[in-house]
C-alpha positions as CSV (number, residue, x, y, z in Angstrom):
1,X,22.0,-11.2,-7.7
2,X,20.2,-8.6,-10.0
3,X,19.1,-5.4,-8.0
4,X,17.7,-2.0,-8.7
5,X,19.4,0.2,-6.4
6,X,18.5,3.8,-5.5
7,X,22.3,5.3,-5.1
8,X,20.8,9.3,-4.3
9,X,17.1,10.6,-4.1
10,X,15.7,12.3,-7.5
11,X,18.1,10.2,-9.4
12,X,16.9,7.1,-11.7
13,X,17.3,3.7,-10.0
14,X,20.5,2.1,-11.2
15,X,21.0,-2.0,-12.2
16,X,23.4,-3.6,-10.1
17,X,24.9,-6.6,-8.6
18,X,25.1,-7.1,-5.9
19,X,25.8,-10.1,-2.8
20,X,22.9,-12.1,-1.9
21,X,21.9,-11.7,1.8
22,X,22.6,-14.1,4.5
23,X,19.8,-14.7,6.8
24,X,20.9,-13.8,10.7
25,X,18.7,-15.6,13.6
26,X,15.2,-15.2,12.9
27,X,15.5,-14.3,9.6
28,X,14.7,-16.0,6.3
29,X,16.1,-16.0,2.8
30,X,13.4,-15.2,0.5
31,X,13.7,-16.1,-3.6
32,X,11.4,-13.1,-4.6
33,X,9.1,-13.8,-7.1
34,X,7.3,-10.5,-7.8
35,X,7.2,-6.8,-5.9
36,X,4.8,-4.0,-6.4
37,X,5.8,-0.9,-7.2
38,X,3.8,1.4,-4.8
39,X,3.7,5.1,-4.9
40,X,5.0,5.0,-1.4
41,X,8.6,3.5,-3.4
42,X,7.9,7.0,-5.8
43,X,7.6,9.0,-2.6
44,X,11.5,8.0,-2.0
45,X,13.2,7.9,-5.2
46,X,11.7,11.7,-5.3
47,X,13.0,12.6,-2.2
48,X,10.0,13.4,0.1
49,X,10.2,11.0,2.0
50,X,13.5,12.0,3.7
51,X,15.2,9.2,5.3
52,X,16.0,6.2,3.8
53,X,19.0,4.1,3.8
54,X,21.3,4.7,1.3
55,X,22.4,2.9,-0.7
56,X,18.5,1.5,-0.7
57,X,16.6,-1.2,-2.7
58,X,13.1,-0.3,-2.8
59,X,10.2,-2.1,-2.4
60,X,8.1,-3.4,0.3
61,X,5.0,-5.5,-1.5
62,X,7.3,-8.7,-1.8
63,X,6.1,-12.5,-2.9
64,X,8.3,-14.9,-3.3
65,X,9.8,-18.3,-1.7
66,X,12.0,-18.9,1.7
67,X,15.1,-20.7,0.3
68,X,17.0,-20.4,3.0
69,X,16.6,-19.9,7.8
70,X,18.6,-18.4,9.9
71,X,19.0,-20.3,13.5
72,X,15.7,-19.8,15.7
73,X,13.6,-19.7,12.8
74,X,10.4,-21.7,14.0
75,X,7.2,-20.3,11.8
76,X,8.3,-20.7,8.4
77,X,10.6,-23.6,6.5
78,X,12.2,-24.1,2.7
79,X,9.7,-23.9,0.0
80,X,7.0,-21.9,2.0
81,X,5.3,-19.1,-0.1
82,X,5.6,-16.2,1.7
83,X,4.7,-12.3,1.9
84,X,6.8,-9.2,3.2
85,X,4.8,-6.0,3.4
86,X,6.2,-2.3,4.3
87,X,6.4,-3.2,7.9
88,X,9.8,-4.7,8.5
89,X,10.8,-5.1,12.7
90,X,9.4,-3.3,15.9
91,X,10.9,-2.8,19.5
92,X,8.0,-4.1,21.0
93,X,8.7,-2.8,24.2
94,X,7.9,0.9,23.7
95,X,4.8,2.6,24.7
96,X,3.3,2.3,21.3
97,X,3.9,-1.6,21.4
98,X,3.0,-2.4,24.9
99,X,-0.6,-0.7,23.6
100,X,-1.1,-2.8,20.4
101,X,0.2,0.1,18.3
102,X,3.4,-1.4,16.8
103,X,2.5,0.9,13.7
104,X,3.8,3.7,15.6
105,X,6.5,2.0,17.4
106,X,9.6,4.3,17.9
107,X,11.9,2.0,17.1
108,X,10.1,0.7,13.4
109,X,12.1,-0.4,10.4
110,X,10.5,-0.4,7.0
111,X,11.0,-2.2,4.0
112,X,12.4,-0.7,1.0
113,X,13.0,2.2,3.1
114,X,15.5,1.6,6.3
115,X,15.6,-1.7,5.3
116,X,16.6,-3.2,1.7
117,X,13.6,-4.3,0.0
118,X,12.2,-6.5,-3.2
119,X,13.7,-4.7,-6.2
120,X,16.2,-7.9,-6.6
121,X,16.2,-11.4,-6.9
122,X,16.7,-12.0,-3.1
123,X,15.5,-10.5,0.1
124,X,15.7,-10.9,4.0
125,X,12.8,-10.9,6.5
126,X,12.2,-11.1,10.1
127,X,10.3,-14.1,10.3
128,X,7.7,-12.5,12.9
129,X,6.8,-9.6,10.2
130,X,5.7,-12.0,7.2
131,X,2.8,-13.6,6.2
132,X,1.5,-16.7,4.7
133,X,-0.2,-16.2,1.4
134,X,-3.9,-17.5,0.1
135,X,-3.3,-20.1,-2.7
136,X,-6.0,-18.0,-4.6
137,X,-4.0,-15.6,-5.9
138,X,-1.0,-15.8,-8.2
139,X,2.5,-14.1,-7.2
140,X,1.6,-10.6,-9.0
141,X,-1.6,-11.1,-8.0
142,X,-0.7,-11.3,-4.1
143,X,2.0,-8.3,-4.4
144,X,-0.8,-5.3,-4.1
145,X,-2.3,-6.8,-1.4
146,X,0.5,-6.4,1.2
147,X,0.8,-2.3,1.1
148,X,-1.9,-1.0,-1.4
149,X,-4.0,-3.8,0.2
150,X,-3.1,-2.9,3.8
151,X,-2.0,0.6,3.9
152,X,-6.0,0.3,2.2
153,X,-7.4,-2.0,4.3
154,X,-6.3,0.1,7.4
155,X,-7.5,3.2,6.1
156,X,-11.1,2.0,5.8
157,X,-11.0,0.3,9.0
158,X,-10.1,3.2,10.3
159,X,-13.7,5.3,8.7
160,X,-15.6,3.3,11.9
161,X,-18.4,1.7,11.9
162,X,-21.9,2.5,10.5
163,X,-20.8,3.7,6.9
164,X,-23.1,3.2,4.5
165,X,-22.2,6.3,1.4
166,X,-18.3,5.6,1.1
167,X,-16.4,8.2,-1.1
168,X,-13.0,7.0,-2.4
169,X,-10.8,9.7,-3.9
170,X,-7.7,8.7,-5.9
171,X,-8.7,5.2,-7.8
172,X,-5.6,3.4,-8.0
173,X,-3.5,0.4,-6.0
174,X,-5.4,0.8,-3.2
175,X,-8.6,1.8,-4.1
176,X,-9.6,-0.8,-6.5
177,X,-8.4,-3.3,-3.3
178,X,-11.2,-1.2,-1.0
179,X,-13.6,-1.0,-3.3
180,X,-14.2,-4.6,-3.7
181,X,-14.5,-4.9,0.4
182,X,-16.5,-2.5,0.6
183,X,-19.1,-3.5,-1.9
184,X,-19.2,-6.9,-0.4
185,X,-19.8,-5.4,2.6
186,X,-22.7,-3.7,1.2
187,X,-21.4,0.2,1.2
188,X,-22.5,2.5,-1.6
189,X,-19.4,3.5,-2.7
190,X,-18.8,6.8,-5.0
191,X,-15.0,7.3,-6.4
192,X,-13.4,10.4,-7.5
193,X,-10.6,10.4,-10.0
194,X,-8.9,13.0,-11.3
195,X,-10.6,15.1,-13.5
196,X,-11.6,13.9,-17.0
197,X,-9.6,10.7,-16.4
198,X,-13.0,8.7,-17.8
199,X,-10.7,5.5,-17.8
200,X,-10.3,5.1,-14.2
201,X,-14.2,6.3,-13.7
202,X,-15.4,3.7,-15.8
203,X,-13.0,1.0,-14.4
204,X,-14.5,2.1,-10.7
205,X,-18.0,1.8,-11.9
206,X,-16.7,-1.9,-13.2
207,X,-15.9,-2.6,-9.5
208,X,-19.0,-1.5,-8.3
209,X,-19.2,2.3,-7.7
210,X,-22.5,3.7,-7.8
211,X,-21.0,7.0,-9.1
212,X,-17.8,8.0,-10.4
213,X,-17.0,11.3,-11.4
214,X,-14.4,14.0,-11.1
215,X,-12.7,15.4,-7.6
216,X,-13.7,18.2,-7.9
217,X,-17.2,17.1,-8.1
218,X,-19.7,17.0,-5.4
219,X,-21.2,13.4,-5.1
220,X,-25.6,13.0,-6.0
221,X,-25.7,12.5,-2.0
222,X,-23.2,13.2,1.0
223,X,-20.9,11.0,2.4
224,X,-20.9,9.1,5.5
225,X,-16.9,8.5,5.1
226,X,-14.3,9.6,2.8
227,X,-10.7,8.0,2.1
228,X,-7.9,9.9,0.6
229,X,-5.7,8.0,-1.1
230,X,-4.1,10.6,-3.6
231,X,-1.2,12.8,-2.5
232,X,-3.3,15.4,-3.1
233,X,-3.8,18.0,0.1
234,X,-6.4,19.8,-1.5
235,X,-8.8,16.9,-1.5
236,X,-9.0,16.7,1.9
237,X,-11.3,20.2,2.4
238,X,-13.2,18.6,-0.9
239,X,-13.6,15.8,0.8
240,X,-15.0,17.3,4.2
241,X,-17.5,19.4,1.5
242,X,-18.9,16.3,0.2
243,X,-19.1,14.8,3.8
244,X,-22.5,14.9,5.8
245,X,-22.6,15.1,9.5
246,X,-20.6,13.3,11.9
247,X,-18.6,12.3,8.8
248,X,-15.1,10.6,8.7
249,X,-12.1,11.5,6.2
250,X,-9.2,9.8,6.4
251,X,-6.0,10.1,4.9
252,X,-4.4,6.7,3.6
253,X,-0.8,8.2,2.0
254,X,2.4,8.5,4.1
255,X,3.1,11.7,2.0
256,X,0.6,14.4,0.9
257,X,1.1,17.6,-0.3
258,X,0.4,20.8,1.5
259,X,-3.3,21.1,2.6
260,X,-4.3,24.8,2.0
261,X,-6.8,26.6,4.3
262,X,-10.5,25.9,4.6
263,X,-13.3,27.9,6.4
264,X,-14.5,26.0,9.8
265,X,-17.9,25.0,8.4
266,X,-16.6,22.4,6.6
267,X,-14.7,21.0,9.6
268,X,-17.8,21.9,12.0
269,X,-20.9,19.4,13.0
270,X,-18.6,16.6,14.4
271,X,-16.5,16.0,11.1
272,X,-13.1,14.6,11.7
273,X,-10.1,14.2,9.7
274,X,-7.8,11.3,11.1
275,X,-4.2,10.0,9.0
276,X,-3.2,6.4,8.6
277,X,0.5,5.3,9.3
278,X,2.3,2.5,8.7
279,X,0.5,-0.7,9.2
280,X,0.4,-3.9,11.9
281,X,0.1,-7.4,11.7
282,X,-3.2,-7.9,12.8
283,X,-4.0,-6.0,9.5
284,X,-1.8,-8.1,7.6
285,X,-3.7,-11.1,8.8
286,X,-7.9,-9.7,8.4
287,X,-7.1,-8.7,5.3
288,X,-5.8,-11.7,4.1
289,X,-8.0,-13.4,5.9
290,X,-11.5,-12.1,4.0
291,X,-9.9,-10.8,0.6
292,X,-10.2,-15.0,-0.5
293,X,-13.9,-14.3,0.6
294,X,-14.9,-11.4,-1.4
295,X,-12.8,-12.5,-3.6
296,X,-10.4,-9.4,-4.2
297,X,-9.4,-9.3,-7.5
298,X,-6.3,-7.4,-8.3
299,X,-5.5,-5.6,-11.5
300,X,-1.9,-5.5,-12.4
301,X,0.3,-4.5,-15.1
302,X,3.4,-6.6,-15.0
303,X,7.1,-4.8,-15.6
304,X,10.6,-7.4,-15.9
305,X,12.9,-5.9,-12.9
306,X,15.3,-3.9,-15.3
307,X,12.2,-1.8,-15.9
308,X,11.6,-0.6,-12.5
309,X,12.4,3.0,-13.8
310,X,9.7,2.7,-16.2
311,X,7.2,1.6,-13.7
312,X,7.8,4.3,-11.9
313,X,7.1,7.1,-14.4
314,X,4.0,5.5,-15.4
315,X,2.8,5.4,-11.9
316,X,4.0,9.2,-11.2
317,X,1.6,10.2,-14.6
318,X,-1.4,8.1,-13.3
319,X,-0.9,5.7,-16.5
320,X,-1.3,2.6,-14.2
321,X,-4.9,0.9,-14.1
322,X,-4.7,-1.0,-11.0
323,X,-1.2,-1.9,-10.1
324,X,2.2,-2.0,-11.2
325,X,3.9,-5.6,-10.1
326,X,7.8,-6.5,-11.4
327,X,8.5,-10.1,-12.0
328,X,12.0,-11.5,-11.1
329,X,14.1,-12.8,-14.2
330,X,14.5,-16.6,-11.7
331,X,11.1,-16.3,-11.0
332,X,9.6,-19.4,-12.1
């Protein structure tokens, strides 16, 4: 099969192929249709994040269709449509997992990270860490949903409850995902872009947002909650500035860079910062549960596989509206 392999961190992804998997007990086979190229995938080809198996095929927002189980393989069959997010096995007996908290599980593997991923024409999953798919959406369609979705999802679950000003900053995969929830859900929701980029202000005020403007910008009226979703560690003291009271920011990226100092007022009157990490299934399943109901509409710019590269560099200079999906040459 086709793959786009990462052989060492900072280099470009290389074209290869290479053996199609064969599915152990309580695995399937999946055909992948489309991946998402998320900026968590650009947070490993760059090197910060530090770990992954090498060599690695990236990837972790994975549609496509089971073509082939392994023995004990009782959920899904041949032909089901299925989805493979960043989460790829737990331990489940650890003290994280005996609490509910498999997203912090000591034992975790991750796709496209310590586990190879949807970069290629094949993939393997646990069958216990995939999800059915809504018919709704179409297989590029579906691919942002399972991390930008999630990791997303998660991340605004996580502001509580009561929020009725929601600031977004960073308006891309996962941000145009939230936004739709949250205006459904009745929030006021202001985004923050980076500055002068009028395109993605004008595509948040399209989705809803009741101001967009500049990160460095103070909103018309503070905040009841904030989510971070650009790498960005000086948005985090902005953030807690534009925050009122008892306000919430929380941090949605599993790489940020360094936060600099901040004097203690902002923090002060009960505001909290809180991070977001990894995701679990129960996540998985509200999300795709109530994005049909909204309905969350993704945007998606559509790359061939061999392109991977060039996905990549348009996501690491913000020239992605929405999200970046490749499409499998067998996908149908």
């Amino acid at each position: 099969m086709q793959a786009m392999v990462l052989e060492k961190a900072g280099r470009p992804l290389q074209l290869r192929r290479v053996q199609v998997p064969r599915p152990q007990p309580g695995q399937v086979l999946v055909k992948v249709a489309a991946c998402g190229v998320c900026r968590t995938d650009l947070h490993i080809v760059d090197g910060e994040l530090t770990e992954p198996k090498l060599p690695l095929i990236p990837g972790h927002e994975i549609v496509g269709t089971v073509v082939e189980t392994g023995q004990q393989v009782t959920h899904f069959h041949v032909g089901d449509r299925v989805g493979i997010p960043w989460l790829g096995s737990t331990c489940g007996r650890c003290r994280y997992c005996r609490k509910g908290r498999e997203n912090l599980c000591e034992q975790a593997r991750f796709t496209g990270y310590t586990l190879d991923g949807g970069y290629a024409e094949y993939t393997l999953v646990d069958e216990q860490y995939a999800f059915f798919l809504p018919a709704d959406y179409s297989d590029a369609e579906a691919a942002p949903l399972l991390c930008a979705g999630l990791i997303g999802y998660r991340t605004y679950r996580m502001a509580g409850e009561g929020i009725e000003r929601l600031g977004i900053y960073g308006f891309g995969a996962a941000a145009h995902i939230v936004a739709q929830i949250a205006v459904y859900q009745g929030k006021k929701l202001y985004a923050f872009t980076r500055p002068g980029d009028l395109e993605a202000q004008a595509f948040a005020r399209r989705l809803g947002a009741v101001w967009a403007g500049d990160s460095n910008a103070l909103p018309p009226e503070p905040l009841d909650a904030a989510l971070i979703f650009a790498p960005v560690g000086s948005l985090i003291p902005a953030a807690l500035q534009a925050t009122d009271k008892g306000g919430v920011v929380v941090s949605g990226g599993i790489h940020m860079s360094d936060i600099p100092t901040f004097p203690y007022r902002l923090l002060w009157e009960e505001r909290s910062i809180r991070s977001v990490a990894n995701l679990t299934r129960r996540d998985g399943e509200e999300l795709l549960a109530i994005a049909p109901k909204v309905p969350v509409r993704t945007e998606v710019q559509t790359f061939p596989l061999v392109q991977a590269n060039e996905a990549l560099d348009r996501l690491r200079s913000g020239r992605i509206e929405g999200a970046a999906v490749l499409r499998m040459p067998n996908a149908g």
